[in-house]
C-alpha positions as CSV (number, residue, x, y, z in Angstrom):
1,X,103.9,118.9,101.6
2,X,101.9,119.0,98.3
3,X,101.0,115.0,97.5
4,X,101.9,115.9,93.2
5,X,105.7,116.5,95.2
6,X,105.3,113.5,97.1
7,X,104.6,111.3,94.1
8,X,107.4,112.5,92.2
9,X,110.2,111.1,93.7
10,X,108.6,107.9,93.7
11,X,108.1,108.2,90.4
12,X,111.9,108.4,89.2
13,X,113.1,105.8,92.0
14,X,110.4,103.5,90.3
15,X,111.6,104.0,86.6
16,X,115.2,103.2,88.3
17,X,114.0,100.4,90.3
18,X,112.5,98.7,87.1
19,X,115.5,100.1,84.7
20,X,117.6,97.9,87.2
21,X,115.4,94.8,87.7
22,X,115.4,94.4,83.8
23,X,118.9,95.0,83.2
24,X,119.4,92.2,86.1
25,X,117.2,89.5,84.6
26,X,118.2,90.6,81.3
27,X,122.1,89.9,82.8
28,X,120.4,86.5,84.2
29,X,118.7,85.2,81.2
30,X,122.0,85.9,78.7
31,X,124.1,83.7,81.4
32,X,122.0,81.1,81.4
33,X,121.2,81.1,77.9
34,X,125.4,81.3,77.2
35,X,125.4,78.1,79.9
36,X,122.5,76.3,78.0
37,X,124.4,77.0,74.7
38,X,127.6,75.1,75.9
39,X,128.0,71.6,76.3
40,X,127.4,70.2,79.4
41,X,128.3,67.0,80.9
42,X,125.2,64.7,82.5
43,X,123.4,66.6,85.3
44,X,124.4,69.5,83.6
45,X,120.7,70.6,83.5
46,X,120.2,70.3,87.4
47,X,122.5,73.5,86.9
48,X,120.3,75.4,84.7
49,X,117.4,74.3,86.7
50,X,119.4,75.5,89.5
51,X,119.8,78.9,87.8
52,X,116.1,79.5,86.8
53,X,115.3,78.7,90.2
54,X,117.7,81.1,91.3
55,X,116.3,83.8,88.6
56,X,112.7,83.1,89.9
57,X,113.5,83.5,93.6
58,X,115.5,87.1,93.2
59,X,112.5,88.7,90.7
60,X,109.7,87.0,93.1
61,X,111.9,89.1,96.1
62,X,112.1,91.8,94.5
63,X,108.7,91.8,93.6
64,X,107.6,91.1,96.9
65,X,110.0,93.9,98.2
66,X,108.3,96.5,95.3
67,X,104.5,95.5,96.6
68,X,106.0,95.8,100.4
69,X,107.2,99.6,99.5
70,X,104.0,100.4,97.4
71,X,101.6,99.0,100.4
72,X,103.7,101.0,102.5
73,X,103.5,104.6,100.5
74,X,99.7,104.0,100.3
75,X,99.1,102.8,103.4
76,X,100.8,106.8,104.4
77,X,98.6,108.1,101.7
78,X,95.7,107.3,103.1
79,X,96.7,108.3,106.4
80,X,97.7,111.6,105.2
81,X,94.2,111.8,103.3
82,X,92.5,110.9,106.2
83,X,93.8,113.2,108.3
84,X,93.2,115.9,105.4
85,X,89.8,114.8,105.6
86,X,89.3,115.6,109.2
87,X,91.0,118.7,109.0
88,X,88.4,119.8,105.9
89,X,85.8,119.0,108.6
90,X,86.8,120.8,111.1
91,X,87.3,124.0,109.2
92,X,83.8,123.7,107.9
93,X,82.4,123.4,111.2
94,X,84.2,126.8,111.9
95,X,83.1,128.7,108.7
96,X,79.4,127.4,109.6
97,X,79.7,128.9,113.0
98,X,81.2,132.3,111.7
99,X,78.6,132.0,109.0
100,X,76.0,131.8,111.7
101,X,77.6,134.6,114.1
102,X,77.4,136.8,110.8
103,X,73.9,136.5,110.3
104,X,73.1,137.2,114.1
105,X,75.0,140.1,113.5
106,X,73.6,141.6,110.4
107,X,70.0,140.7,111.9
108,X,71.0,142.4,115.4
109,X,72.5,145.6,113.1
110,X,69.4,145.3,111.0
111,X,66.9,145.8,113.7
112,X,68.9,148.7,115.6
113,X,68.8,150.4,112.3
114,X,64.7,149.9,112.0
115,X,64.3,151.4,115.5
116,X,66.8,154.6,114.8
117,X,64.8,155.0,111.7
118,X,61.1,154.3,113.9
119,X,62.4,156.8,116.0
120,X,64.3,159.0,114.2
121,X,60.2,159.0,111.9
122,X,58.4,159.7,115.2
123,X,60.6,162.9,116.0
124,X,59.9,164.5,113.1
125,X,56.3,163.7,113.3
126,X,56.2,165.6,116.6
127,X,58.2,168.8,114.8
């Protein structure tokens, strides 16, 4: 899973999730102001009271709720980058032991090509 396609999705259920939030305190805020705009008898402003505290208690829950889910996707992140990281380790540990096996190599292919030649230099000495 590629983490650009990961974040996408988030993305557009964010843009929702605030399109919606707004719309509901928007829908909030005009009912409270239409209640505050009519006449109300005495203790009528327990009521609006009521409703702001109301209004304060579903943003502050579904703020909470927002943080929760954005602790929770980066709390994966990082596990997920975490456990990228180790894997990144591991496969340079491997390339530095092929790396070293290679050299061994060449140096074990270069000296059996400076004896062939050593030899190959004595033979026609002796023609």
């Amino acid at each position: 899973m590629n983490i650009s396609e990961a974040s996408k999705p988030t993305d557009q259920s964010q843009a929702v999730g605030s399109s919606e939030l707004e719309g509901q305190i928007g829908e909030v805020i005009r009912r409270d102001v239409a209640t505050v705009r009519k006449p109300q008898a005495e203790g009528g402003s327990e009521v609006g009271v009521g409703s702001a505290n109301a209004l304060l208690r579903q943003i502050a829950g579904t703020t909470f709720k927002e943080i929760d889910r954005l602790i929770d996707e980066l709390q994966a992140m990082r596990d997920l980058l975490q456990g990228e990281g180790q894997r990144v380790q591991r496969e340079i540990v491997k390339y530095a032991q092929l790396s070293q096996a290679a050299m061994k190599s060449t140096k074990v292919i270069a000296e059996g090509m400076t004896q062939l030649q050593s030899a190959e230099t004595a033979t026609h000495k002796d023609w």
